[in-house]
C-alpha positions, 0 to 999 in steps of 0.5 A, a space after each residue: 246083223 253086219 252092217 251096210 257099206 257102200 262098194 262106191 267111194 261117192 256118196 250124194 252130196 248135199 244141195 245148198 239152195 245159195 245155188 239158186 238165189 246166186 242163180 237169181 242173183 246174176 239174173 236180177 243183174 243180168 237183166 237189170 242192166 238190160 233193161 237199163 240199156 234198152 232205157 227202161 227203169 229196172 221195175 217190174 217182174 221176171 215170172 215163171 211158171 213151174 212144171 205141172 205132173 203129168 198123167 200117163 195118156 187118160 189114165 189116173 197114172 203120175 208119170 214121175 215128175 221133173 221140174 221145168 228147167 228155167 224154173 229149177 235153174 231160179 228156184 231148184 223148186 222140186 214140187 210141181 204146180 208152183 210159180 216164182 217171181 223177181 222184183 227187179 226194183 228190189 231182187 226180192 223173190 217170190 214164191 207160189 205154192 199151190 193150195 192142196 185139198 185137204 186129202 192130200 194128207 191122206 194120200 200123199 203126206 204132211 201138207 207143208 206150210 208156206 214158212 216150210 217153203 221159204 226156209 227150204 228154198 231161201 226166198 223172201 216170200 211165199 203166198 199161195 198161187 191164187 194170190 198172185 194177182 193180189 201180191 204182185 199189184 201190191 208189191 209193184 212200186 211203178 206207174 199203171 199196171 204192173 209190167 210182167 217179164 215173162 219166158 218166152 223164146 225158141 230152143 234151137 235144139 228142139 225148136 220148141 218155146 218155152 211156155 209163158 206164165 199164165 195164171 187167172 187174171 194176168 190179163 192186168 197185167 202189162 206183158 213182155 215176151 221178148 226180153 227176158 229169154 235171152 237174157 235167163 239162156 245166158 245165164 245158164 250158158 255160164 256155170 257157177 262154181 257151185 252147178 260144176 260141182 254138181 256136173 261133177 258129180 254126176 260126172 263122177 258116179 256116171 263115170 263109176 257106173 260105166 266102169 262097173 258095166 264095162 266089167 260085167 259085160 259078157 257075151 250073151 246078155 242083152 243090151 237092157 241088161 247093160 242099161 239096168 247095171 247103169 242105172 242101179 249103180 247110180 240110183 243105189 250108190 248116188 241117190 240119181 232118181 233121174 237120167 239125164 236122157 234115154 239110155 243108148 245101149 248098143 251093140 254090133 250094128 246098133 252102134 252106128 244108129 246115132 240115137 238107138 235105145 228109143 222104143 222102136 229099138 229098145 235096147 233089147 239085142 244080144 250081144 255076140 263074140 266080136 260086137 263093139 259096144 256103145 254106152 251113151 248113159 249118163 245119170 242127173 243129180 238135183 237137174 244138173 246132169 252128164 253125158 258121157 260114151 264109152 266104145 268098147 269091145 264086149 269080149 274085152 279084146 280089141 281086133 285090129 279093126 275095132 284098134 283102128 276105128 277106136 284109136 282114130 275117135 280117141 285121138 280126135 277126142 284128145 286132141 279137140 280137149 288140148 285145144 280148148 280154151 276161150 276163144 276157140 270157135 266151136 266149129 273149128 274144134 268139129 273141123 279138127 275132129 273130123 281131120 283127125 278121124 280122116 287121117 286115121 283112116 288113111 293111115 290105116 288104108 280105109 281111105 286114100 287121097 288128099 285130106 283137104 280135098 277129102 274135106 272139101 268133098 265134106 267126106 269127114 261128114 259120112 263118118 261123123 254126121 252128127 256135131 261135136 257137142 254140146 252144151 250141158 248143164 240142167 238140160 243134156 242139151 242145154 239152151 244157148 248154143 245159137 245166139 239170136 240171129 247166128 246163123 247155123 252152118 249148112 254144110 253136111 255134118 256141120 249142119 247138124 252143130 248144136 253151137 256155133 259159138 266161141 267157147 267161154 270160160 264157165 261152158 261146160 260142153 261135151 266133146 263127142 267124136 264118132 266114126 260110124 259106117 252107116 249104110 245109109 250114108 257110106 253106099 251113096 258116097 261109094 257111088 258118087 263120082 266125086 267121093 268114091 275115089 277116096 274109099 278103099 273099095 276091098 277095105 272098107 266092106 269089111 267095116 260095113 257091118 261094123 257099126 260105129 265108136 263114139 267117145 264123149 267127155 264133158 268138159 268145163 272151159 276154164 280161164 286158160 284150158 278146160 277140165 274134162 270132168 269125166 273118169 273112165 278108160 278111154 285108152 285100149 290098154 286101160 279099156 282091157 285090163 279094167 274089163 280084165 278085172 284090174 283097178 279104177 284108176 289104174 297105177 301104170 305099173 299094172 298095165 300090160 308092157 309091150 310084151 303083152 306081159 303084166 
């Protein structure tokens, strides 16, 4: 029998725990010299909770479980039930495993000792979880009862809080619920060296995985099939058990639903003979994941109409990525995209009219109304785009911002310009006084069942630029001869001339 070998160049990498205790290490100085700041003696202890598995509804079914993300972010823990602790008079760490029955044997493999999890994720300690109590009164060093830092603070994506530990018989325990979250979220805004490593990865086989569907898309398959050719490739060929989030796979008018692919519209359209294509897909390696979105035409042919919408979110795209670097605000970037789609329109005579007086009617908000981007890292929307007390834009399209803030060298964020004709948004501003002068009434109708063209990279700030992380045609040339059946990476010398000739 031959043996087996991969079609894909990547292979998983392997995880060095080092990731989390250099995780653990920044916060322990990080919030240590909080705490010195505020005139507090670095004593105590940062505890956190891990993620409880979940069963579907009432039912005996365990849903497949994925690790809380501060948890995973200190610890890189994949087991549910466990907690973990931070001396912060020592940095010493501090894990508690649950105590399983004795039929976990039988049903569910080899129970691990507590030496398995020490040496597995290079803590100091690890007892079970019904010590707690007893372990963290002994090890405390200071006065009184026992000070716990614990999570707690607002997620200004979801607006949800983190959950506070809670474990019988905290109540002898001195709380605090105010410090440590701000301090762990900025943690996380800044990746090491090691975290991009794994964005990378994800990056690189999310980025092969759109390649292979863009080459297998033909007219007459349904958009779950485009979904399903993802998600095999980057499970058989990277080891992604996990997605960073749901799918989007649209097409035709579907691509103008910004979030398209949730169970009311699950992805289940035929595709037809001049539909544009939107793939929103991006997979997760070991918590750290991608996103990333490929528009393309399903018949591997851009019309003129498709050229223009697409060249107009691709040169926003290119030129948000050449002006990054730290410093730059991140509205600014968005305000530069939506200029550059503006022009393009205009230049293609969708639009008419004066761009700054198109900006300030905020017209750049019909076409885009979502933000630019967003960080990324173990969350697809990672924590820390509004630092506490920002306030958030108000204005249409910028509202929907998920950061306001200078980029830093360390972000990894996603930039992410689209261009939709949305019926909802696109009719009213036809209407209005004072919008509907810039639209050019006979064009534009012919976009209205167009749909909509988002691009998205992820992109790591550096000391003086940024790196996109992401490797997929974005180039209409490029986007056609890869669908054609030509290489990934293209050489330049296989792309067609100005003849139409290769």
């Amino acid at each position: 029998m031959d043996s087996w070998t991969s079609p894909s160049t990547l292979s998983p990498p392997a995880v060095p725990m080092e990731l989390h205790s250099e995780n653990r290490e920044k916060l322990f100085h990080s919030f240590g010299d909080h705490l010195s700041q505020l005139g507090r003696p670095r004593s105590g202890f940062v505890c956190l909770q891990g993620g409880e598995e979940q069963t579907r509804h009432c039912t005996d079914h365990i849903e497949l479980f994925r690790q809380e993300s501060y948890f995973a972010y200190l610890f890189g823990v994949v087991e549910p039930g466990f907690y973990g602790a931070i001396d912060m008079s020592s940095g010493e760490s501090i894990l508690f495993a649950p105590r399983l029955p004795a039929d976990y044997a039988v049903w569910l493999g080899e129970i691990k000792p507590l030496s398995y999890f020490k040496d597995k994720y290079m803590v100091h300690f690890v007892y079970y979880t019904d010590e707690i109590t007893k372990v963290l009164h002994e090890q405390y060093q200071g006065p009184g009862k026992p000070l716990l830092y614990l999570l707690h603070g607002l997620n200004s994506d979801s607006n949800n809080f983190s959950k506070p530990a809670h474990f019988e018989g905290i109540e002898n325990f001195k709380t605090d619920l105010n410090n440590l979250h701000p301090i762990l979220t900025e943690c996380r805004v800044l990746k090491t060296q090691q975290e991009i490593a794994l964005i990378q990865f994800a990056n690189d086989i999310s980025s092969e995985a759109h390649v292979e569907v863009m080459r297998k898309t033909n007219v007459g398959m349904k958009e779950y099939q485009l979904e399903s050719l993802f998600l095999h490739h980057t499970y058989m060929y990277g080891g992604c058990r996990h997605c960073s989030y749901t799918c989007i796979c649209a097409t035709g008018d579907n691509s103008a639903v910004l979030h398209y692919g949730h169970a009311a519209a699950p992805n289940d359209r035929t595709l037809e003979d001049g539909d544009m294509a939107l793939l929103d897909m991006g997979a997760e390696y070991h918590f750290y994941g991608s996103d990333i979105t490929c528009s393309f035409p399903v018949n591997g042919k851009f019309t003129e109409d498709q050229s223009l919408v697409y060249d107009a979110v691709l040169r926003a795209h290119d030129a948000v990525i050449s002006n990054m670097r730290p410093g730059v605000n991140w509205v600014d970037m968005h305000k530069l995209a939506e200029r550059t789609i503006l022009e393009s329109l205009k230049n293609g005579n969708v639009l008419y009219g004066d761009i700054d007086a198109m900006n300030h009617e905020r017209l750049g908000a019909i076409f885009m109304p979502h933000g630019l981007g967003h960080l990324l890292g173990i969350d697809t929307h990672d924590p820390g785009g509004y630092l506490k007390g920002a306030e958030r834009p108000k204005e249409p399209g910028l509202k929907a911002l998920r950061t306001s803030r200078e980029l830093l060298e360390g972000m990894v964020i996603t930039v992410e310009p689209g261009c939709y004709f949305i019926n909802a948004l696109l009719l009213p501003a036809m209407e209005n006084p004072k919008t509907s002068k810039y639209f050019n009434q006979e064009k534009i109708i012919r976009f209205r069942d167009f749909g909509g063209v988002r691009i998205e990279s992820d992109v790591y700030v550096t000391s003086d630029g940024c790196v996109n992380m992401t490797k997929v045609p974005r180039e209409i040339q490029e986007i056609e001869a890869v669908m054609g059946g030509a290489p990934w990476p293209i050489r330049k010398t296989s792309l067609p001339s100005s003849n139409g000739k290769f």
